[in-house]
N, CA, C and O atoms as CSV, one atom per row, in Angstrom:
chain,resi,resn,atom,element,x,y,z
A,1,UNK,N,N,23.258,15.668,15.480
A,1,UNK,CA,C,23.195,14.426,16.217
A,1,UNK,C,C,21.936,13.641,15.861
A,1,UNK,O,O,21.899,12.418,15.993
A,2,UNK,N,N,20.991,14.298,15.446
A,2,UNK,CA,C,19.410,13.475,15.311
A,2,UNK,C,C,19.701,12.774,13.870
A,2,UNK,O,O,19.472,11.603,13.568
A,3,UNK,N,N,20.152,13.590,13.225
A,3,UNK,CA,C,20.565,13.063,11.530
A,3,UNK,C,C,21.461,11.740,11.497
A,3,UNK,O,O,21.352,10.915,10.590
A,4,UNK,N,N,22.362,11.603,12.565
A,4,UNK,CA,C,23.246,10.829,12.627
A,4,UNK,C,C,22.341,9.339,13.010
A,4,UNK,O,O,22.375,8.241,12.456
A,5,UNK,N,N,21.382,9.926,14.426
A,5,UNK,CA,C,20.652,8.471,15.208
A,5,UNK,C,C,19.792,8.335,13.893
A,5,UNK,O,O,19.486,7.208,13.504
A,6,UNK,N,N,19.401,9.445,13.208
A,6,UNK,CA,C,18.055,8.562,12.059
A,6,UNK,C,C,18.978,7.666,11.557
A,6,UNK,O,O,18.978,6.485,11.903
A,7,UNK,N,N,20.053,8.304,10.483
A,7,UNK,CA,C,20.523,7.383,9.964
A,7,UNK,C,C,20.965,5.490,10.409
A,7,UNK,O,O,20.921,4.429,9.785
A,8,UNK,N,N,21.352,5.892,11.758
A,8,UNK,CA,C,21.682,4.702,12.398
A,8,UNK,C,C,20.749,3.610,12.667
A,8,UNK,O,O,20.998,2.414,12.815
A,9,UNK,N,N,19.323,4.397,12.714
A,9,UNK,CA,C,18.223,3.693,13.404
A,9,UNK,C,C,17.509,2.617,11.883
A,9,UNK,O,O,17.060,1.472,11.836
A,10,UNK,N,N,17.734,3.802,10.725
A,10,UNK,CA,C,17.372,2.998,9.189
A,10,UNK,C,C,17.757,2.204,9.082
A,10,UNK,O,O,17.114,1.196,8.790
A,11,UNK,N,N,19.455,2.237,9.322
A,11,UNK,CA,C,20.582,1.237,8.780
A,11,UNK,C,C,20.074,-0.270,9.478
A,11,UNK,O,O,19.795,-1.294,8.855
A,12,UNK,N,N,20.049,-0.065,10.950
A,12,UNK,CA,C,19.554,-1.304,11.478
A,12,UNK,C,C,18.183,-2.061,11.457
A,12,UNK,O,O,17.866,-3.239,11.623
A,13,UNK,N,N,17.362,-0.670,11.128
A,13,UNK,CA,C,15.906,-1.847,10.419
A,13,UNK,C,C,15.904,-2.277,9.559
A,13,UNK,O,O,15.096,-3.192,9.396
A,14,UNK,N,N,16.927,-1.844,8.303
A,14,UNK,CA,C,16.998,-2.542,6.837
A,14,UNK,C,C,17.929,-3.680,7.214
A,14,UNK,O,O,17.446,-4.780,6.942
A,15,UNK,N,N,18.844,-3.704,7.634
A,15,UNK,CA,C,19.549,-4.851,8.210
A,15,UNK,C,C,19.473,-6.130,8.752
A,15,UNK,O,O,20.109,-7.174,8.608
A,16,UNK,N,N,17.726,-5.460,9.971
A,16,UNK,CA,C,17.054,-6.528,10.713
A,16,UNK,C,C,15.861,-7.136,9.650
A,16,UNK,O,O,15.249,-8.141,10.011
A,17,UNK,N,N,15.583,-6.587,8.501
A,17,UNK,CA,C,14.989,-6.968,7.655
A,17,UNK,C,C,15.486,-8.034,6.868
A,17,UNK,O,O,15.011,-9.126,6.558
A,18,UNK,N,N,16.528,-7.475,6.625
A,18,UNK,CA,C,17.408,-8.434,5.577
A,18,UNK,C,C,17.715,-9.885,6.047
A,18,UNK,O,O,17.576,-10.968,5.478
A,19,UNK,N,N,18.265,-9.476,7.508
A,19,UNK,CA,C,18.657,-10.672,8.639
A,19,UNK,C,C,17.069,-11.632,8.483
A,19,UNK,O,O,17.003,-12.801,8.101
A,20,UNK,N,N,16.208,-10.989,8.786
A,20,UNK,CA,C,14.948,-11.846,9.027
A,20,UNK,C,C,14.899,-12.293,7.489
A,20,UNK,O,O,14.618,-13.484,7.622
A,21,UNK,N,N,15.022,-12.024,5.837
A,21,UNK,CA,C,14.852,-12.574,4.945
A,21,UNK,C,C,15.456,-14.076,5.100
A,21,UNK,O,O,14.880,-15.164,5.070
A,22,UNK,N,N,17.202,-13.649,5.325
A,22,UNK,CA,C,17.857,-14.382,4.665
A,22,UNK,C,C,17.594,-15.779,5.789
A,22,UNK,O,O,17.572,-16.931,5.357
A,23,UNK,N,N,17.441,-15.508,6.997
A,23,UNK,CA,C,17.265,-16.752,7.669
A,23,UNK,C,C,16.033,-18.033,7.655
A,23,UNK,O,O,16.169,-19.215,7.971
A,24,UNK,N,N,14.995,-17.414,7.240
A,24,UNK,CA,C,13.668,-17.922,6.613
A,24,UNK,C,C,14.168,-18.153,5.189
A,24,UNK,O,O,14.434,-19.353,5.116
A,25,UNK,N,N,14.337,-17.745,4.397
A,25,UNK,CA,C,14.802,-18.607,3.275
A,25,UNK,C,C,15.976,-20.009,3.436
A,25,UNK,O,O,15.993,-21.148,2.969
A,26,UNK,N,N,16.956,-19.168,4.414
A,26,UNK,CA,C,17.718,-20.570,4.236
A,26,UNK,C,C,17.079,-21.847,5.201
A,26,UNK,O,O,17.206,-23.045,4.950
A,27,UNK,N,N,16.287,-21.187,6.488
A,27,UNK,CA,C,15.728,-22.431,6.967
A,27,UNK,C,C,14.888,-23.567,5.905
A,27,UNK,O,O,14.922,-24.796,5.862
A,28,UNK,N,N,13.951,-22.296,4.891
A,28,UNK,CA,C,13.552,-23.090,3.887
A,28,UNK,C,C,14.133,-23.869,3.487
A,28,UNK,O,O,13.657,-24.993,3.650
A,29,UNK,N,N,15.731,-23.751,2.601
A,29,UNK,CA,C,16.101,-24.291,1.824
A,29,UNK,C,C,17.469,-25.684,2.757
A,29,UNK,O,O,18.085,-26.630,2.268
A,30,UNK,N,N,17.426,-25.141,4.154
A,30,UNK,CA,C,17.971,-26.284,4.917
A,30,UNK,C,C,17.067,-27.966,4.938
A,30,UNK,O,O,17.462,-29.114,4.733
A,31,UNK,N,N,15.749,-27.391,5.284
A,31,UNK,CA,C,15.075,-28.492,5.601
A,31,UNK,C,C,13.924,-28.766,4.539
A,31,UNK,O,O,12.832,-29.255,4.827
A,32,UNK,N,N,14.444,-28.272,2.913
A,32,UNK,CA,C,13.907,-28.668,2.102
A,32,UNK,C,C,12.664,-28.900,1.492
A,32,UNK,O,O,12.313,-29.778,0.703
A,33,UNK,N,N,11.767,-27.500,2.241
A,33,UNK,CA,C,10.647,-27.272,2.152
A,33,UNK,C,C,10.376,-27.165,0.640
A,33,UNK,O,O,11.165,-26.542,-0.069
A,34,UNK,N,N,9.425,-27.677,0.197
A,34,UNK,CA,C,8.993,-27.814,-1.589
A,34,UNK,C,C,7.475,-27.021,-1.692
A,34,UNK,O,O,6.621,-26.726,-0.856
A,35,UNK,N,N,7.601,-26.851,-3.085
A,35,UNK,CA,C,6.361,-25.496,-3.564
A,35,UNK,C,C,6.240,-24.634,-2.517
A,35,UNK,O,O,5.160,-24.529,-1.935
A,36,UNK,N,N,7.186,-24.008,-2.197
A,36,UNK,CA,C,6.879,-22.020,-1.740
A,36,UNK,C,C,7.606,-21.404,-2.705
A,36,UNK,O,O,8.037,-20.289,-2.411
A,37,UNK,N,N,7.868,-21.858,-3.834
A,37,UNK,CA,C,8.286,-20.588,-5.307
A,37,UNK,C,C,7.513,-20.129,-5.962
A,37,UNK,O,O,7.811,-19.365,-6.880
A,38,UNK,N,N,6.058,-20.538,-5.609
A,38,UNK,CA,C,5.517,-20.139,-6.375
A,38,UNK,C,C,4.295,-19.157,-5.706
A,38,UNK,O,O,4.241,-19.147,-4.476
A,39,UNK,N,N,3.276,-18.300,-6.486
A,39,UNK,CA,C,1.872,-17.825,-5.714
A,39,UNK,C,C,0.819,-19.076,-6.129
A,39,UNK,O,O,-0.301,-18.645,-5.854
A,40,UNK,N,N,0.720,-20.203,-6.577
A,40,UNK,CA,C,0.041,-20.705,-6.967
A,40,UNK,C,C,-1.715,-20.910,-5.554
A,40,UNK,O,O,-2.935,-20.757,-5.594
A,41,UNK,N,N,-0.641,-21.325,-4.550
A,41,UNK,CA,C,-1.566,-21.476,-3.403
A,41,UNK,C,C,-2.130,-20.033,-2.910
A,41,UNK,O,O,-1.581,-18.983,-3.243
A,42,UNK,N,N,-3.319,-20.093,-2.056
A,42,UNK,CA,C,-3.276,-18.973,-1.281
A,42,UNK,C,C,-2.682,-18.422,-0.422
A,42,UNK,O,O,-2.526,-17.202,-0.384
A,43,UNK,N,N,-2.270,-19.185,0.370
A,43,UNK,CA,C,-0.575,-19.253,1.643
A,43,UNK,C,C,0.142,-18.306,1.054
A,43,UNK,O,O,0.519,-17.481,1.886
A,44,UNK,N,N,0.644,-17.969,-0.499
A,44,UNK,CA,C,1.770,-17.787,-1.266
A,44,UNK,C,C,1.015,-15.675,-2.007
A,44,UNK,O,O,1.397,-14.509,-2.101
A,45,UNK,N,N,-0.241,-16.605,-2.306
A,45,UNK,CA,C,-0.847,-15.121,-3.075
A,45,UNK,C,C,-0.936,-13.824,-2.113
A,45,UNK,O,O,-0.515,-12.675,-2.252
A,46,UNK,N,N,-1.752,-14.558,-0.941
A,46,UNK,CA,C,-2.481,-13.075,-0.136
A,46,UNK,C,C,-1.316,-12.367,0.262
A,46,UNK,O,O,-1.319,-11.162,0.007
A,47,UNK,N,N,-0.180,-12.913,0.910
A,47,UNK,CA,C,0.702,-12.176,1.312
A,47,UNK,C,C,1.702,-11.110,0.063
A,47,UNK,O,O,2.298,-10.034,0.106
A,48,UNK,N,N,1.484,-11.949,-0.747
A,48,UNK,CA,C,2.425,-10.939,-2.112
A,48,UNK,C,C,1.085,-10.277,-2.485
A,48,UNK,O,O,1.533,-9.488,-3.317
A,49,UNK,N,N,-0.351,-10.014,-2.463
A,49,UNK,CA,C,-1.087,-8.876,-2.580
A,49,UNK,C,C,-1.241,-7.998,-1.605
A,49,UNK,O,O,-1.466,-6.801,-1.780
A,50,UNK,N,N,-1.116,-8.600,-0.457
A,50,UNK,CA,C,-0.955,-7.002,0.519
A,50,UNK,C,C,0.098,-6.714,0.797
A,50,UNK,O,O,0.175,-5.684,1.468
A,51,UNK,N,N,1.218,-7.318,0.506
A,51,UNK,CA,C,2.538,-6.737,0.020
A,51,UNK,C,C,2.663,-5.247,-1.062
A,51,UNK,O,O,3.057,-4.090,-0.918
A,52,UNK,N,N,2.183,-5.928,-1.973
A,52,UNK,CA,C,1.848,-5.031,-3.445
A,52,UNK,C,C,1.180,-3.806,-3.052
A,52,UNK,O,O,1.612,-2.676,-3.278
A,53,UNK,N,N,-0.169,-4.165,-2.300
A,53,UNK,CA,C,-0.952,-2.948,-1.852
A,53,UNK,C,C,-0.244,-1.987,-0.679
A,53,UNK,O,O,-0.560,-0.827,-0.412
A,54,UNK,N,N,0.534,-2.586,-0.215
A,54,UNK,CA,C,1.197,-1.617,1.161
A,54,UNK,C,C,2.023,-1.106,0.579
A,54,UNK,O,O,2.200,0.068,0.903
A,55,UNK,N,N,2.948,-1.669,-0.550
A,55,UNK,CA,C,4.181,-0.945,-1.345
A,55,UNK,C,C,3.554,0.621,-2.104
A,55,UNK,O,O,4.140,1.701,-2.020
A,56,UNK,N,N,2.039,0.343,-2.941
A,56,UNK,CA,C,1.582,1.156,-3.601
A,56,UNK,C,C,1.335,2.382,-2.662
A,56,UNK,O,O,1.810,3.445,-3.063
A,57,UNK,N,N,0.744,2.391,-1.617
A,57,UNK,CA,C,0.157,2.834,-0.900
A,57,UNK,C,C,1.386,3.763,0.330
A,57,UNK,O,O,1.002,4.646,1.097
A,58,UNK,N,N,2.225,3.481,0.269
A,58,UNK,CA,C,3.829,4.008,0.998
A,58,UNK,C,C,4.423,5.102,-0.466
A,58,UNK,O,O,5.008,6.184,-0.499
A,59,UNK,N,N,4.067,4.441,-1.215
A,59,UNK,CA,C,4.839,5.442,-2.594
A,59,UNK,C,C,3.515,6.364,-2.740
A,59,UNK,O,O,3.806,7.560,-2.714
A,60,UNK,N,N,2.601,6.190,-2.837
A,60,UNK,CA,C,1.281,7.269,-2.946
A,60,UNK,C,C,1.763,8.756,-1.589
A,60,UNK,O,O,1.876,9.979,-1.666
A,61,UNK,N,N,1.868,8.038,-0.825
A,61,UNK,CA,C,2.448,8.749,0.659
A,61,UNK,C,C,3.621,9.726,0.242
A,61,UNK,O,O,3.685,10.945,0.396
A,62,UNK,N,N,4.689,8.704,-0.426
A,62,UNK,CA,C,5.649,9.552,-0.542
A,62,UNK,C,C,6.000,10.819,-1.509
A,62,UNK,O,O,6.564,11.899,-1.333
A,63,UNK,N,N,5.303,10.061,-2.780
A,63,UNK,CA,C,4.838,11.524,-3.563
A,63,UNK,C,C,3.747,12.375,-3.279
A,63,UNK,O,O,3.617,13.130,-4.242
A,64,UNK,N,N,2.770,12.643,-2.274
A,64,UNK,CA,C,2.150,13.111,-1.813
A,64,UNK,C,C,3.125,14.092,-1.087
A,64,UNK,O,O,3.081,15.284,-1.390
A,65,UNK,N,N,4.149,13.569,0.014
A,65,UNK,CA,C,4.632,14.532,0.512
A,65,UNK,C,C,5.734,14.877,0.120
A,65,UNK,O,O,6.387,15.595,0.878
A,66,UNK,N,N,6.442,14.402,-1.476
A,66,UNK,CA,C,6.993,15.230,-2.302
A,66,UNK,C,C,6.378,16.647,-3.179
A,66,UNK,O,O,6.952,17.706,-3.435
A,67,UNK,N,N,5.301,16.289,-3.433
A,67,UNK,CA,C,4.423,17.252,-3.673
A,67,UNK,C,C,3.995,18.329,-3.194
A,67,UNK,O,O,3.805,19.380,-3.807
A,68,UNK,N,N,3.758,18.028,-1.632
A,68,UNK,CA,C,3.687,18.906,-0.436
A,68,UNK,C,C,4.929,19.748,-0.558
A,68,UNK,O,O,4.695,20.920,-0.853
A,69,UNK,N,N,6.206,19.423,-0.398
A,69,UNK,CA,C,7.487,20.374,-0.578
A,69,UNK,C,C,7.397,21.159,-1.733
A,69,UNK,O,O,8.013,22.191,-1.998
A,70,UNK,N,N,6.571,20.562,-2.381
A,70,UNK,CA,C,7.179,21.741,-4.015
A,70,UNK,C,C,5.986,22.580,-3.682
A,70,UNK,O,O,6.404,23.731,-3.810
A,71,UNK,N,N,4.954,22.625,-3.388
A,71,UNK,CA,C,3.747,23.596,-3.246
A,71,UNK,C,C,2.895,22.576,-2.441
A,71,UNK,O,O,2.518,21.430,-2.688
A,72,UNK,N,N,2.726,23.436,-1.363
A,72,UNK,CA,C,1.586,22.983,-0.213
A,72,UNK,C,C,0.279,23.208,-0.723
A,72,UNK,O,O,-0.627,22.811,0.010
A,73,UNK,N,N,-0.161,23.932,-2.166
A,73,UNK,CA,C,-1.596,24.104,-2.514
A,73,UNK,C,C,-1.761,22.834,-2.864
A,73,UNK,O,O,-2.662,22.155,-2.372
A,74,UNK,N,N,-0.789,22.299,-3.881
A,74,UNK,CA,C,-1.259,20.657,-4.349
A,74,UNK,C,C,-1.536,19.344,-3.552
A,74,UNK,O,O,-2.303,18.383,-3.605
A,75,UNK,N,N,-0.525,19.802,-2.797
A,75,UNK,CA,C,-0.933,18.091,-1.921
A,75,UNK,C,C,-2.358,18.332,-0.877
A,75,UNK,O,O,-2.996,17.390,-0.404
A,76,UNK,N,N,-2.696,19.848,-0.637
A,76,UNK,CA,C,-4.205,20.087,0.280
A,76,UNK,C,C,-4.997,20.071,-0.912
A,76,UNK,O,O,-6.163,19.705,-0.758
A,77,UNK,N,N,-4.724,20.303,-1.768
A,77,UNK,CA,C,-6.088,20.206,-2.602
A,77,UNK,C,C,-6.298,18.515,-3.074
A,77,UNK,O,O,-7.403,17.998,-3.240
A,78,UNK,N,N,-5.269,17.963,-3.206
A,78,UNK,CA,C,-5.458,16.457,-3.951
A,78,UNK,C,C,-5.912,15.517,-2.333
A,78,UNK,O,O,-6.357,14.369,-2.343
A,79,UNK,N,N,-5.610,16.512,-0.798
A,79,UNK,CA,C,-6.006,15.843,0.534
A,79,UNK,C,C,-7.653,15.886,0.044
A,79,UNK,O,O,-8.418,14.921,0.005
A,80,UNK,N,N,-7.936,17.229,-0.296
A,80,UNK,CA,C,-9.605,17.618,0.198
A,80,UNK,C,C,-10.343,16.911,-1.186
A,80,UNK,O,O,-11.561,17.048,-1.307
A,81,UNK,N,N,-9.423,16.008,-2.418
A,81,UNK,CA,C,-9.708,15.548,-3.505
A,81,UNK,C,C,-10.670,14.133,-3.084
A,81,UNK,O,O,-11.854,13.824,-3.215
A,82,UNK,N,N,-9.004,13.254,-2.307
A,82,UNK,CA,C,-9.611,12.130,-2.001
A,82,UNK,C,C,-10.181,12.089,-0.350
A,82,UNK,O,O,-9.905,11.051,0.251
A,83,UNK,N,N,-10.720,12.825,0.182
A,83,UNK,CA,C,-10.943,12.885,1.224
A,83,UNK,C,C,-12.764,12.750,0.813
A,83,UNK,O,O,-13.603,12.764,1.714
C-alpha cells in the first residue's frame, strides 16, 4: 500500500509541475510577453544558474546514495571526504 501512495504522490507532483509550466508559458505567450527566450538579462540568468546548481547537486545526492547501496564503505568514506 505505501508503494502504491508513493507512486501516486510522484505522479501528482510531476503533474502539478508540468500544470504550473504549461500555464506560465501560455499566459506568456497569450499576452505576448517579448524577450523571456533568452538568459540575456539577469531576471532570465540567476534563475537558470540555481536551477543548474540544484539539478547538480540532487544528482551528486543520488549517486551518493547509489553508491551507498553497492557498499556503505564508499559513500562514508567520500561523507568523511567532503565533510
Amino acid at each position: 500500500m505505501a508503494v502504491i501512495f508513493c507512486v501516486v504522490w510522484n505522479a501528482v507532483v510531476v503533474l502539478s509541475i508540468v500544470w504550473f509550466i504549461v500555464s506560465i508559458e501560455t499566459t506568456i505567450r497569450w499576452n505576448n510577453i517579448q524577450g523571456v527566450n533568452t538568459i540575456e538579462s539577469t531576471g532570465q540568468l540567476l534563475p537558470t544558474i540555481l536551477g543548474a546548481v540544484s539539478m547538480v547537486r540532487v544528482l551528486k545526492r543520488l549517486v551518493l546514495l547509489a553508491l551507498g547501496k553497492v557498499s556503505p564503505l564508499i559513500i562514508s568514506a567520500w561523507l568523511n571526504f567532503i565533510r
